[in-house]
Structures are given as C-alpha cells and as structure tokens.
Backbone and ligand atoms as CSV (ligand in chain L), in Angstrom:
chain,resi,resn,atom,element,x,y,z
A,1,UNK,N,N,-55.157,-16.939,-173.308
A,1,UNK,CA,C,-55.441,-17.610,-174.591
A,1,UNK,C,C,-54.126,-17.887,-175.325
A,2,UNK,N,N,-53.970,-19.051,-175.327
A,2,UNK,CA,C,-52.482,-19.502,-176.334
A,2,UNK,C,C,-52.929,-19.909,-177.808
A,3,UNK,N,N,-52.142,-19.048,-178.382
A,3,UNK,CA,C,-53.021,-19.577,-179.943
A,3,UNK,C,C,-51.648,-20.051,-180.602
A,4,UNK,N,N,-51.138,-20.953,-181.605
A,4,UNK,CA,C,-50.232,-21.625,-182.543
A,4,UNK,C,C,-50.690,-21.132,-183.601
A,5,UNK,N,N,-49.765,-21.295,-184.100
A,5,UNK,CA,C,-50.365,-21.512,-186.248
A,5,UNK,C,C,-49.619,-22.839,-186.352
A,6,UNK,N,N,-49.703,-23.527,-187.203
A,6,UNK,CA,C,-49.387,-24.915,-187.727
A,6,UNK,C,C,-49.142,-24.599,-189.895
A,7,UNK,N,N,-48.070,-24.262,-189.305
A,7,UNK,CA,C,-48.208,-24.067,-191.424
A,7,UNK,C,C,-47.591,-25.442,-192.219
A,8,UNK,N,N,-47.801,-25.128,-193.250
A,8,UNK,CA,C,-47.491,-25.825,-194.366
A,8,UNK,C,C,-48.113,-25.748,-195.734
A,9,UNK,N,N,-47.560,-26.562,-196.714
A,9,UNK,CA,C,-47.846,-26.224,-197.630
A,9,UNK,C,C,-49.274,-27.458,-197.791
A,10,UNK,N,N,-49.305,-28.358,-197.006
A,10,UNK,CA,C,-50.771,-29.390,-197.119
A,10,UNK,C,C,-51.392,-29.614,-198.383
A,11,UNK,N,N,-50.661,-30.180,-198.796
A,11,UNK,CA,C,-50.854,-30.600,-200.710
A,11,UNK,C,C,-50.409,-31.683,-200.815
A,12,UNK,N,N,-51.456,-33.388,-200.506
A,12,UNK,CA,C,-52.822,-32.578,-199.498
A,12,UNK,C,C,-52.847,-32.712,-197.702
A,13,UNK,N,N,-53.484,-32.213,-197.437
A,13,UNK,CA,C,-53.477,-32.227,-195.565
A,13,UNK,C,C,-53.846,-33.653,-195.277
A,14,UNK,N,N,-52.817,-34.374,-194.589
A,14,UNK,CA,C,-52.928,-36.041,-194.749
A,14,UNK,C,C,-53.221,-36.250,-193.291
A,15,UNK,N,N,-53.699,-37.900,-193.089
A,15,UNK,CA,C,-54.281,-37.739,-191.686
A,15,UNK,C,C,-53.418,-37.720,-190.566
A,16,UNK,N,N,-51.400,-37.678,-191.123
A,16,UNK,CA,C,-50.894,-37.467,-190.195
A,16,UNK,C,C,-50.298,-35.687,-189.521
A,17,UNK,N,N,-51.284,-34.851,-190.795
A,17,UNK,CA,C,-51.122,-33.455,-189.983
A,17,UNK,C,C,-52.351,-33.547,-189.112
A,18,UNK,N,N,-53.593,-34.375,-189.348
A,18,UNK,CA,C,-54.686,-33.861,-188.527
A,18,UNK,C,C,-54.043,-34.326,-187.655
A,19,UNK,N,N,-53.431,-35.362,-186.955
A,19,UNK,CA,C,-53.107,-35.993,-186.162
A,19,UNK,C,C,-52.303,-34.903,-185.128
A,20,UNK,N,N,-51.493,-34.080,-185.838
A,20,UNK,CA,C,-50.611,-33.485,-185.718
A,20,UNK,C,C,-51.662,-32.145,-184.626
A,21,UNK,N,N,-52.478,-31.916,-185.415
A,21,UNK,CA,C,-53.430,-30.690,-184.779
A,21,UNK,C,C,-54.132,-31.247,-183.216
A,22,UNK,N,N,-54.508,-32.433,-183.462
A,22,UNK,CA,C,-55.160,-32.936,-182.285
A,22,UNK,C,C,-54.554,-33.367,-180.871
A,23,UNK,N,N,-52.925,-33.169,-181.565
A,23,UNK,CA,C,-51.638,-33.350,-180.656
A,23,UNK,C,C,-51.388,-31.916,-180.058
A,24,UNK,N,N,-51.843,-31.096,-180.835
A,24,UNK,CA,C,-51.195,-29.376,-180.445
A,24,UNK,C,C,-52.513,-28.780,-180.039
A,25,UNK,N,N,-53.352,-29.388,-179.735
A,25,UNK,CA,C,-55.021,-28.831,-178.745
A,25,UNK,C,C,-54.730,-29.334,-177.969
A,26,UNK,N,N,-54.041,-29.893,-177.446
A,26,UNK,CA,C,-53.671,-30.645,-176.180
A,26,UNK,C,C,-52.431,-29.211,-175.006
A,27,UNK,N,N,-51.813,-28.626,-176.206
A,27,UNK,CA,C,-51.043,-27.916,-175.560
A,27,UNK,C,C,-51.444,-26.246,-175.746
A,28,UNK,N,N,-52.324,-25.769,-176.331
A,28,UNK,CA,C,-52.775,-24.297,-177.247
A,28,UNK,C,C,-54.441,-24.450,-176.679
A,29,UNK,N,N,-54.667,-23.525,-176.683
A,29,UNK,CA,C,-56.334,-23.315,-177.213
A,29,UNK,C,C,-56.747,-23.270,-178.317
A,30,UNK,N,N,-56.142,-22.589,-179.044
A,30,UNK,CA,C,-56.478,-22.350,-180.557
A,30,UNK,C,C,-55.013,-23.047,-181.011
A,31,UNK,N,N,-55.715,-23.630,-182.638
A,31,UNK,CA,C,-54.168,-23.652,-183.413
A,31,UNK,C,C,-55.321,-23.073,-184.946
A,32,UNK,N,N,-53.958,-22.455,-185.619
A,32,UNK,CA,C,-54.453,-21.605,-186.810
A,32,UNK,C,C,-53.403,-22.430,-188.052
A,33,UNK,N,N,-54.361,-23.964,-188.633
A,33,UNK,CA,C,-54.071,-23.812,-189.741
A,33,UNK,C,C,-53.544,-23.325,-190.741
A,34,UNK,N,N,-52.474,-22.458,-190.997
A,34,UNK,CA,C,-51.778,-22.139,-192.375
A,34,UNK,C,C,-51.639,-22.571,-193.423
A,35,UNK,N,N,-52.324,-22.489,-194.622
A,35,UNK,CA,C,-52.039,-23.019,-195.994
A,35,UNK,C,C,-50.763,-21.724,-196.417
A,36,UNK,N,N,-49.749,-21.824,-196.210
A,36,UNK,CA,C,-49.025,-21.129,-197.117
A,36,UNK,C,C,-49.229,-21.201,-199.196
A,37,UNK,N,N,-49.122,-19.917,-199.463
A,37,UNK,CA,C,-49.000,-19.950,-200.951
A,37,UNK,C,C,-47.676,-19.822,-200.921
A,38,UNK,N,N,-46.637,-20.312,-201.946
A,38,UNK,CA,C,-46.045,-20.073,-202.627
A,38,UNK,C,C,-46.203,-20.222,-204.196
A,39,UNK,N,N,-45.695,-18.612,-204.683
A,39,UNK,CA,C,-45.656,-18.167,-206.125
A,39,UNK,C,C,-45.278,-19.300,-206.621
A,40,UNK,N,N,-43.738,-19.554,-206.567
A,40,UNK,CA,C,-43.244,-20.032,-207.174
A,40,UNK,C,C,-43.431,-22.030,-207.358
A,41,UNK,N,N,-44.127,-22.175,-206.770
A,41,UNK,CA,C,-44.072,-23.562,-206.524
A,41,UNK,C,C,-45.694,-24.053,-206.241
A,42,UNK,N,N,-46.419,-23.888,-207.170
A,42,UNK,CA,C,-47.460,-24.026,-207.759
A,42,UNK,C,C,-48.268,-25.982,-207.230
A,43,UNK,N,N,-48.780,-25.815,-206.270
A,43,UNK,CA,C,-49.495,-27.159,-205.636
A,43,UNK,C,C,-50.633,-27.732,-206.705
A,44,UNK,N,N,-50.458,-29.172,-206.386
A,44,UNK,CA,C,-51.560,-29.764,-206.910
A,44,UNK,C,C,-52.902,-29.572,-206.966
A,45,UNK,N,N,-53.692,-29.208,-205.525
A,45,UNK,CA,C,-54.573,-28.816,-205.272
A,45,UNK,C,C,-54.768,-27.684,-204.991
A,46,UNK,N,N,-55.819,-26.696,-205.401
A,46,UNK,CA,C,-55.666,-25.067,-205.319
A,46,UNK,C,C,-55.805,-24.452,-203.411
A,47,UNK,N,N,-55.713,-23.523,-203.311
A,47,UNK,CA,C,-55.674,-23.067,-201.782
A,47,UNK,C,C,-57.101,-22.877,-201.888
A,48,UNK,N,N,-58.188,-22.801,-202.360
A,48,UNK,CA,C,-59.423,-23.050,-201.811
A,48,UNK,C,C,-60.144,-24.000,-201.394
A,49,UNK,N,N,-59.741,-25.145,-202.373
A,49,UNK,CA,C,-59.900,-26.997,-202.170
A,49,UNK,C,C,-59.188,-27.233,-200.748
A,50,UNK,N,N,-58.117,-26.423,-200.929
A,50,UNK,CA,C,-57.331,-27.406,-199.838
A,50,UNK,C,C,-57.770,-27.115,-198.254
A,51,UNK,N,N,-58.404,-25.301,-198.324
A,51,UNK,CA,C,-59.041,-24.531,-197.124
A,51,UNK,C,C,-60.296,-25.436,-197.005
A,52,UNK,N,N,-61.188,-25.557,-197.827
A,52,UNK,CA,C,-62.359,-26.538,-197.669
A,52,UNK,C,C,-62.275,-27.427,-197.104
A,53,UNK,N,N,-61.488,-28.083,-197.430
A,53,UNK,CA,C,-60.819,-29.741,-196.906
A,53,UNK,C,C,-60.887,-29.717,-195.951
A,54,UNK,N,N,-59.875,-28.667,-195.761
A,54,UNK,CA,C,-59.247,-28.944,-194.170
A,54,UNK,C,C,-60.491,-28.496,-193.023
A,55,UNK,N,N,-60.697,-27.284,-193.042
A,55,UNK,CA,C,-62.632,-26.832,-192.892
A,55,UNK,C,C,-63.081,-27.993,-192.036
A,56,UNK,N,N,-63.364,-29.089,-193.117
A,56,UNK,CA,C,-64.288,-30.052,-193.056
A,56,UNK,C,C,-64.165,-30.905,-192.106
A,57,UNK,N,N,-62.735,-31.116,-192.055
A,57,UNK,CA,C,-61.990,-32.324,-191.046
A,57,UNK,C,C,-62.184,-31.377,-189.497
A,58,UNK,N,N,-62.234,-30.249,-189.072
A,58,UNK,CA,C,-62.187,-29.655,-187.920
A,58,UNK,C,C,-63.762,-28.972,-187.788
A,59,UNK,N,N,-65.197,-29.490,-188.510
A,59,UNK,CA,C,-66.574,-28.326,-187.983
A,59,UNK,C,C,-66.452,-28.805,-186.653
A,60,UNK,N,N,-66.542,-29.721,-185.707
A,60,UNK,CA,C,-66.880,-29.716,-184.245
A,60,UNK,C,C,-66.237,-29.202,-183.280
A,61,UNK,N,N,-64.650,-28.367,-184.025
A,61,UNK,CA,C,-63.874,-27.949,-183.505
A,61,UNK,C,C,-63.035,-26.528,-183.379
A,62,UNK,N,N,-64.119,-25.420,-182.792
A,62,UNK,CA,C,-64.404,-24.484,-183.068
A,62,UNK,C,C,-62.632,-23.363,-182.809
A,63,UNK,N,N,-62.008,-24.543,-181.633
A,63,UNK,CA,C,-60.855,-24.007,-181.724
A,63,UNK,C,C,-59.485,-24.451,-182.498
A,64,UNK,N,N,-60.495,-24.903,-183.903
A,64,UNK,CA,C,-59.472,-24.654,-184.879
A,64,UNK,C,C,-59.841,-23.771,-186.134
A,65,UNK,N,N,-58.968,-23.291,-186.568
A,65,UNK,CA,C,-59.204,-22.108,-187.811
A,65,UNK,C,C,-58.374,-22.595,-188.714
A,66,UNK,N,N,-58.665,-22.494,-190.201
A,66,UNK,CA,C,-58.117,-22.207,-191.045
A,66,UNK,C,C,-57.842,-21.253,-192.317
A,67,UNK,N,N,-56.621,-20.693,-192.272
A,67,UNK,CA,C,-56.172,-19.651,-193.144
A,67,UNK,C,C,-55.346,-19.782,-194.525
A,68,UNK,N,N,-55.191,-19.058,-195.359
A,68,UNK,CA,C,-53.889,-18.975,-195.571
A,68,UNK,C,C,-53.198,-17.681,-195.585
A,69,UNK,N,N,-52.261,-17.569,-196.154
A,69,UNK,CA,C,-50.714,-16.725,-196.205
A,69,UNK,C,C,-50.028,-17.222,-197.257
A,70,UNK,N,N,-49.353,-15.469,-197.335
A,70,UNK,CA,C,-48.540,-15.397,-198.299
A,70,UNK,C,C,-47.704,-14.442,-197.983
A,71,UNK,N,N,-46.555,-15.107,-197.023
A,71,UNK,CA,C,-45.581,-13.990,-196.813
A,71,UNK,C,C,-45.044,-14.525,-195.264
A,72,UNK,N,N,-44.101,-14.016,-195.023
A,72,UNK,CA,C,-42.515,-14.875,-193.842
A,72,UNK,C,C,-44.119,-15.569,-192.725
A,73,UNK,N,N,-43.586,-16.847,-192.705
A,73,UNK,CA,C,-44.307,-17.675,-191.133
A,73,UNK,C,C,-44.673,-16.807,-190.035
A,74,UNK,N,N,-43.606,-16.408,-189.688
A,74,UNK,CA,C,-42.853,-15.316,-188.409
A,74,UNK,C,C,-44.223,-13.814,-188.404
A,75,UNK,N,N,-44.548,-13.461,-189.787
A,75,UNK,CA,C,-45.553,-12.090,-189.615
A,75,UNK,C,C,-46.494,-12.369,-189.856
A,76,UNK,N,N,-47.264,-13.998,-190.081
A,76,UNK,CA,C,-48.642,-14.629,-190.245
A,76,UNK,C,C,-48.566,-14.696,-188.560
A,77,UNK,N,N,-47.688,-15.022,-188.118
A,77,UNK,CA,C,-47.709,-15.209,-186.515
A,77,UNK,C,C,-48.184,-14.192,-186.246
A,78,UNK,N,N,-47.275,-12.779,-186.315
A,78,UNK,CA,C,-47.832,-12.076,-185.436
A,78,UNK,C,C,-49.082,-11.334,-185.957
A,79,UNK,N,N,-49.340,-11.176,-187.027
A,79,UNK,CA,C,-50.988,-10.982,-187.380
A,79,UNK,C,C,-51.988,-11.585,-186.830
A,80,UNK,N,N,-51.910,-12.514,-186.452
A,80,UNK,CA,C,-52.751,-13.702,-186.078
A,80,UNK,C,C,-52.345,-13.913,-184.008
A,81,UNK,N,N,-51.565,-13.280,-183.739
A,81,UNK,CA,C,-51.110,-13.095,-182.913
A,81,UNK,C,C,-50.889,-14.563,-182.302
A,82,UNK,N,N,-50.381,-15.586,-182.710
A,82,UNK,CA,C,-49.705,-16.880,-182.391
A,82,UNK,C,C,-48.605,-16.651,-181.893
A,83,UNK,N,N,-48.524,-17.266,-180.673
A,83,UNK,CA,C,-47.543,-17.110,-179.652
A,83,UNK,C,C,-45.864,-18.225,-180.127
A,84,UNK,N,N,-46.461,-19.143,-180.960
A,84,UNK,CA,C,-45.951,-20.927,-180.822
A,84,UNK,C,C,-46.121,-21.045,-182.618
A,85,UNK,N,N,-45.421,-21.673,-183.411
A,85,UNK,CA,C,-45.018,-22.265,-184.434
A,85,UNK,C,C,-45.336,-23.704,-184.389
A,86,UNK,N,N,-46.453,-24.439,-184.849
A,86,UNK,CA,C,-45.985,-26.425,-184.637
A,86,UNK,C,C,-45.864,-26.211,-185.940
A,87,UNK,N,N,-44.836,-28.130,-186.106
A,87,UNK,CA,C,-44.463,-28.033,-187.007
A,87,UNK,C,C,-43.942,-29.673,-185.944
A,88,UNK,N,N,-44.495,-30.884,-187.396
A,88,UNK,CA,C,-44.296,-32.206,-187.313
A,88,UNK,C,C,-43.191,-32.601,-187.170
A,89,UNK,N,N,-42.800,-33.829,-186.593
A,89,UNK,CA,C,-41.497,-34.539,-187.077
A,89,UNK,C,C,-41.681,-36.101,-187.282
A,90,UNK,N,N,-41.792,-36.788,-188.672
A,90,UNK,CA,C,-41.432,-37.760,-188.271
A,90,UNK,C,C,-40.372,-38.701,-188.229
A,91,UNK,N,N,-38.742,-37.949,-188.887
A,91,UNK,CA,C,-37.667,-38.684,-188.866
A,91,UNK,C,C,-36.984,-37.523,-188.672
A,92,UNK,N,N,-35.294,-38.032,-188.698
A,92,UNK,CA,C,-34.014,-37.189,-188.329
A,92,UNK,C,C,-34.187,-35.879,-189.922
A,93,UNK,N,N,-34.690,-36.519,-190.596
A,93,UNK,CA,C,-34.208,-35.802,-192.035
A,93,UNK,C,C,-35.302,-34.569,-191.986
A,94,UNK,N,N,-36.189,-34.954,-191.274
A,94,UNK,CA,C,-37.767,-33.563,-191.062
A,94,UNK,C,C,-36.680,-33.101,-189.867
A,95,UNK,N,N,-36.157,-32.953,-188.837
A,95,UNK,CA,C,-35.512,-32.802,-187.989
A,95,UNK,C,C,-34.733,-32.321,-188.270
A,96,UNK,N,N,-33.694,-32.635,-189.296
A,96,UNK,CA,C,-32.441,-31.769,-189.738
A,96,UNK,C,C,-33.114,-30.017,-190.020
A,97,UNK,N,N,-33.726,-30.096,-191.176
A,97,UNK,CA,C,-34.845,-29.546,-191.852
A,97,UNK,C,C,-35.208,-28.431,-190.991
A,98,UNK,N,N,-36.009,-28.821,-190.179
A,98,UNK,CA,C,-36.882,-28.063,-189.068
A,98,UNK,C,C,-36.154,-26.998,-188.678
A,99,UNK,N,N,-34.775,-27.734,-188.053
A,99,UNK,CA,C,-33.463,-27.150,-187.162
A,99,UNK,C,C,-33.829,-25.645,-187.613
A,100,UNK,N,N,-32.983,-25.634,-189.068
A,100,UNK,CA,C,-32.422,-24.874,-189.520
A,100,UNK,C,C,-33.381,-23.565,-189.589
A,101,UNK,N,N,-34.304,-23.810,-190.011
A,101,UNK,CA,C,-35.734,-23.079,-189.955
A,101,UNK,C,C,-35.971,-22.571,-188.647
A,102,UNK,N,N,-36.516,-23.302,-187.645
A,102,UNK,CA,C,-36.898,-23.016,-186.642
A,102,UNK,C,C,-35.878,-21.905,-185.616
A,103,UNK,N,N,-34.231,-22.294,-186.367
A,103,UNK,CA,C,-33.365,-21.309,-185.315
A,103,UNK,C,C,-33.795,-19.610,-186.055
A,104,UNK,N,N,-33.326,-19.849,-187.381
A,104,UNK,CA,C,-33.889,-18.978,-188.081
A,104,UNK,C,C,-34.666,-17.977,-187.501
A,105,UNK,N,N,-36.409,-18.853,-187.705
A,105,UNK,CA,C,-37.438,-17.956,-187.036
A,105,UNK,C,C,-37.203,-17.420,-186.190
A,106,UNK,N,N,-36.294,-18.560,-184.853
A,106,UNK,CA,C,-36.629,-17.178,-183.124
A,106,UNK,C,C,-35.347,-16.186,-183.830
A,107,UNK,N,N,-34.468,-16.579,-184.604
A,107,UNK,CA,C,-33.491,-15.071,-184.624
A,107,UNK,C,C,-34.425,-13.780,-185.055
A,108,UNK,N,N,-35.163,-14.212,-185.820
A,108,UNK,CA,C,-35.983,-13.164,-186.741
A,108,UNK,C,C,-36.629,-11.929,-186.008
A,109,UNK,N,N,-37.699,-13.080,-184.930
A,109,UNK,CA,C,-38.893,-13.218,-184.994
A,109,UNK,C,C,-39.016,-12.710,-183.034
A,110,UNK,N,N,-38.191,-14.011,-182.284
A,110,UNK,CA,C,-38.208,-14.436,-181.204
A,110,UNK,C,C,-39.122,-15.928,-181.009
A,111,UNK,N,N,-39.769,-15.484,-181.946
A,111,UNK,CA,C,-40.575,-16.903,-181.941
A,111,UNK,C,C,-40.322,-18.445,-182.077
A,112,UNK,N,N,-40.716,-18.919,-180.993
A,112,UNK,CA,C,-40.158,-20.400,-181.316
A,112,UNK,C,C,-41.354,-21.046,-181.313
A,113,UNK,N,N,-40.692,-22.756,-182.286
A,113,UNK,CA,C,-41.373,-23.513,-182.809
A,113,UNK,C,C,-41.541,-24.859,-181.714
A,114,UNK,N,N,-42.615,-25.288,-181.936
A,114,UNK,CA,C,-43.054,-26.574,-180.744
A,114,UNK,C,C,-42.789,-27.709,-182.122
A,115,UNK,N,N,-41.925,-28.844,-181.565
A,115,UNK,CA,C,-41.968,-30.021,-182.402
A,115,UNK,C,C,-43.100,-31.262,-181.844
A,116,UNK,N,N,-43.815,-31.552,-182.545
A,116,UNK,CA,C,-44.341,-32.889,-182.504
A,116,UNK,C,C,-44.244,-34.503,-182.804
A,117,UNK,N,N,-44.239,-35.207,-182.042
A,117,UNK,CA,C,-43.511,-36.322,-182.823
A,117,UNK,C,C,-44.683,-37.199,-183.094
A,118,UNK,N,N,-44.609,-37.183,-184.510
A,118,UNK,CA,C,-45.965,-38.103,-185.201
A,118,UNK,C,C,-45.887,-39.269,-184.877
A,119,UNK,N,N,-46.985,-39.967,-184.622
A,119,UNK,CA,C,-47.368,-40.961,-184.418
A,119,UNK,C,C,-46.893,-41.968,-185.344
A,120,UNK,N,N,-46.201,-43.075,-184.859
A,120,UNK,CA,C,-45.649,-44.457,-185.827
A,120,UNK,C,C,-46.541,-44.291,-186.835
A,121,UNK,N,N,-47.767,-44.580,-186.637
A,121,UNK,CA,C,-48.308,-44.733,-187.850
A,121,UNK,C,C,-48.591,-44.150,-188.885
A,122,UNK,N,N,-48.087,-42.755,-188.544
A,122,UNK,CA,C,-48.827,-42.090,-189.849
A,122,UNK,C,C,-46.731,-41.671,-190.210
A,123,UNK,N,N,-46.081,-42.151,-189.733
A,123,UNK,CA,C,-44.699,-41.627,-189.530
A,123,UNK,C,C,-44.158,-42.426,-191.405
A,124,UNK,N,N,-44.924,-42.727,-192.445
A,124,UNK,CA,C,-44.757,-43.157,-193.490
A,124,UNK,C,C,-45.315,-41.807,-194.222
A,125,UNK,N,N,-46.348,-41.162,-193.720
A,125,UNK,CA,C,-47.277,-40.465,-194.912
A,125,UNK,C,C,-46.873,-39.559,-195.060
A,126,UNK,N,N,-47.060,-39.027,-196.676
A,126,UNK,CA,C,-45.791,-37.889,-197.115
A,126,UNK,C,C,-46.678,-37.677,-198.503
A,127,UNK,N,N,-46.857,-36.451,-198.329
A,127,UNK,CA,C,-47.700,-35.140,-198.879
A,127,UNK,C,C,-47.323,-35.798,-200.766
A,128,UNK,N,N,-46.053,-35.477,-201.115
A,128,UNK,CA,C,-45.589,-35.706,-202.117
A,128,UNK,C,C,-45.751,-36.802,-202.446
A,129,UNK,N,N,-45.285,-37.778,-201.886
A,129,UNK,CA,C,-45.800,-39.299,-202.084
A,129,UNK,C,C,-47.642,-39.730,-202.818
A,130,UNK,N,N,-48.506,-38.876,-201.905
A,130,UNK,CA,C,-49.293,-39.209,-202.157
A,130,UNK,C,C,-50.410,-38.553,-203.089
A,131,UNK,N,N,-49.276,-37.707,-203.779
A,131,UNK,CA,C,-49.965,-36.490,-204.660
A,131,UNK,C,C,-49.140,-37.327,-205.778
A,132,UNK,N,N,-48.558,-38.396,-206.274
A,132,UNK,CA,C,-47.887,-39.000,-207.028
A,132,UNK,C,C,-49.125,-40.048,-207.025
A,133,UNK,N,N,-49.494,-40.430,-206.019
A,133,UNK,CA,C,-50.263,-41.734,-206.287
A,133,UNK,C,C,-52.021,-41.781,-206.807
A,134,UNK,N,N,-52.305,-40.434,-206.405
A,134,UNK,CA,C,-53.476,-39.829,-206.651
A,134,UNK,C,C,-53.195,-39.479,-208.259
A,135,UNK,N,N,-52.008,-38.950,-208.677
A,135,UNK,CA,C,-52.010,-38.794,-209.710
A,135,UNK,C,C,-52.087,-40.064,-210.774
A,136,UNK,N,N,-52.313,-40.698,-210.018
A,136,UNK,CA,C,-51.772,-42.254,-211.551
A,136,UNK,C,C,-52.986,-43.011,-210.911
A,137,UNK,N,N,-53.627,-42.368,-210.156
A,137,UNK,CA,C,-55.157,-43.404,-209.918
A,137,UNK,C,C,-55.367,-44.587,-208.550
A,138,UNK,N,N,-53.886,-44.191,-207.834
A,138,UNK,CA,C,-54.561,-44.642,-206.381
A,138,UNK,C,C,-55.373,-44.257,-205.869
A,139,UNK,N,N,-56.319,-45.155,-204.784
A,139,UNK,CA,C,-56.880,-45.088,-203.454
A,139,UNK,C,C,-56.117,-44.296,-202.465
A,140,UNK,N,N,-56.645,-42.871,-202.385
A,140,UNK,CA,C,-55.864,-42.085,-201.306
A,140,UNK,C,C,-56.521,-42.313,-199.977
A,141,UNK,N,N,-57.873,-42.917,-200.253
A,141,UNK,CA,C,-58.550,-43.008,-198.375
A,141,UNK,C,C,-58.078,-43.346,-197.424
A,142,UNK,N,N,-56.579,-44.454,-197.435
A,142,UNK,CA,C,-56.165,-44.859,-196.137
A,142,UNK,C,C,-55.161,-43.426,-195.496
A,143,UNK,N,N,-55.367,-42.922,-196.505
A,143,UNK,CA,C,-54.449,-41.803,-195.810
A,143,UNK,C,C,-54.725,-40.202,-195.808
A,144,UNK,N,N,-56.017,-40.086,-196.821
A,144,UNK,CA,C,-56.355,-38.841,-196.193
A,144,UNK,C,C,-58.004,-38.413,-196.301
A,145,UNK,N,N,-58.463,-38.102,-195.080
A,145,UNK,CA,C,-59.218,-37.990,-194.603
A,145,UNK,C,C,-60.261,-37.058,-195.783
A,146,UNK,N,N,-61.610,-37.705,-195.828
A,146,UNK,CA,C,-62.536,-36.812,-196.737
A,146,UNK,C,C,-62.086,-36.486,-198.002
A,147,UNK,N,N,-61.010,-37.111,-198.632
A,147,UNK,CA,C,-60.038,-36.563,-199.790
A,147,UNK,C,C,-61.067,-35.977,-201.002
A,148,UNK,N,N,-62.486,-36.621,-200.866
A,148,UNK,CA,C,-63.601,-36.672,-202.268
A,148,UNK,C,C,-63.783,-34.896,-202.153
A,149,UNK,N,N,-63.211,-33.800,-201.248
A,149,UNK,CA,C,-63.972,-32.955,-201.124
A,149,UNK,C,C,-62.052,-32.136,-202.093
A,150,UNK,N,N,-61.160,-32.264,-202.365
A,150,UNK,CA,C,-60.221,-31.616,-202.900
A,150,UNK,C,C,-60.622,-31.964,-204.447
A,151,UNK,N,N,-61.412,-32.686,-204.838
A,151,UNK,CA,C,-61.317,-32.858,-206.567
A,151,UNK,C,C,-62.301,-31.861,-207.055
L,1,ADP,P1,P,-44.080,-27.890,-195.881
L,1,ADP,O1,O,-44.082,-27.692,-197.359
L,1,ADP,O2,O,-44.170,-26.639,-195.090
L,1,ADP,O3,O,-43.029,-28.827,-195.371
L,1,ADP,P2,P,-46.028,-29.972,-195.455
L,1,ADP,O4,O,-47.467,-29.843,-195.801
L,1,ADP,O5,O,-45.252,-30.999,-196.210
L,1,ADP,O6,O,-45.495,-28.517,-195.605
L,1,ADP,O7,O,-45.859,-30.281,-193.919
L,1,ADP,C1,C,-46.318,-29.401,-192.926
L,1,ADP,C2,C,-45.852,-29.880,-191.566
L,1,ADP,O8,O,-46.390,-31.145,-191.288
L,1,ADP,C3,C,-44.338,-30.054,-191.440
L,1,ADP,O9,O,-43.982,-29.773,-190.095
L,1,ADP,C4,C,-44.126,-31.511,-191.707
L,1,ADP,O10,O,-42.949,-32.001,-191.080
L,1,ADP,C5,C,-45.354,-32.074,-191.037
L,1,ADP,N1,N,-45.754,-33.351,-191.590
L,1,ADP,C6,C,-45.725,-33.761,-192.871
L,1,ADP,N2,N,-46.186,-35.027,-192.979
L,1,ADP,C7,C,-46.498,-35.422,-191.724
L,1,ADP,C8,C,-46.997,-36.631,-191.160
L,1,ADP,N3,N,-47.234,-37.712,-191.891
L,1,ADP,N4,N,-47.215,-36.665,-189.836
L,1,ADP,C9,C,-46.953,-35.578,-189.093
L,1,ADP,N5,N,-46.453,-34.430,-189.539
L,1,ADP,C10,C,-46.237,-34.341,-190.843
C-alpha cells in the first residue's frame, strides 16, 4: 500500500489541485489530502468549508482522504504513514520554491517529495488570484469545482 499526502494550504482547492490528485492515483493508492492550518496566516475560507469541499469533489473515490494538520509536513507524514510528499508545479518560480522545501524535508525527515507537472491548462490558476476575485464578485466556476459548497 503506497499512501502520499498532498498538502497545502487550498484557499480554495482549485481544479488544478484536483487535477493534481488524479495525476498522483495514478502513481499511490491512497493520497491524503492535507489542509494545513496555519496560526499565523489566517485563510479566507475556514478548514471545515474547505474539508467539505474538497470531501465532495472525491465521494466516488474512496482512495482519497481528507485531513487536516497543524504541525511540520514531514510528522503529518509519518502519522498518516505516507511514504511520498506531492506537491504541484506549474512554473520555474513554484520550482524554485519547492527546491528549497523539498531538500529540506528529506534532510529532516528522509522523505521525499514527488513533483507534478500541471496541466497547461490549469498552469494559470492560482489560489490567491482567485480568492481576490471571489472577493470583489467574480464567477469562480471556471475554475473551481463545486465552489457553492465553501460559502
Ligand atoms: P501552499 O500554501 O502550500 O503553497 P497551495 O494551496 O497554494 O498551498 O498549493 C498546494 C500545492 O498545489 C502546491 O504544490 C502548489 O504548487 C500546487 N498548486 C497550486 N496551484 C496549482 C495549480 N493550478 N495546478 C497544480 N498545482 C497547483
């Protein structure tokens, strides 16, 4: 049994992380969703909206779970006993980013991270971006899936 976690902060989970999950069932049996909390940096949408959400987008898909955490990537892993870290890429600058992190973790940890390379199309959609546009009264549907269930 190979299980991943897939973290982030998903505020909100856009259709290029689902994308992202349906890319990493291809390589895992299980992948374990992570909503990380952070204290200090307080999300738009609360970690129960956002667990629901995400929930919703995976019922037919029993080998996905979703959690959250609060506390190092690296010991949600091994609680959860995730072998593998994913974690998206869709440019050099998520890439720079990642690097630094990901060497990090295996020093920590041993654990290393699987990169994914998002799909062109969703290689625009960006969490922040679209928590700006939701805020001033865009149409978030082209980009995230079931969104009516985070309000
Ligand atoms: P974090 O705050 O941990 O960066 P995010 O929710 O922004 O959390 O992103 C979680 C993961 O999903 C990261 O690996 C990020 O690079 C990746 N990601 C973000 N947006 C996309 C996208 N449009 N397509 C694929 N992966 C993405």
């Amino acid at each position: 049994m190979k299980r991943c976690l897939f973290p982030g902060s998903f505020d909100p989970f856009t259709k290029g992380h689902e994308a992202i999950v349906h890319q990493a069932l291809s390589l895992f049996d299980e992948v374990v969703i992570g909503v990380g909390i952070n204290s200090k940096k307080q999300g738009l949408f609360s970690t129960e909206k956002k667990i629901a959400h995400i929930q919703s987008l995976f019922l037919d898909q029993p080998q996905v779970r979703v959690a959250s955490f609060q506390k190092l990537t690296v010991e949600f892993c091994k609680d959860i006993q995730a072998t593998h870290i994913v974690r998206g890429l869709r440019d050099a600058k998520d890439f720079e980013y990642e690097r630094s992190i990901g060497h990090m973790n295996h020093a920590i940890s041993g654990i290393d991270t699987v990169f994914l390379l998002t799909a062109q199309a969703h290689s625009a959609l960006n969490s922040s971006i679209i928590r700006e546009m939701y805020q001033n009264g865009a149409d978030i549907t082209p980009f995230v899936t079931n969104h009516e269930l985070l309000v």
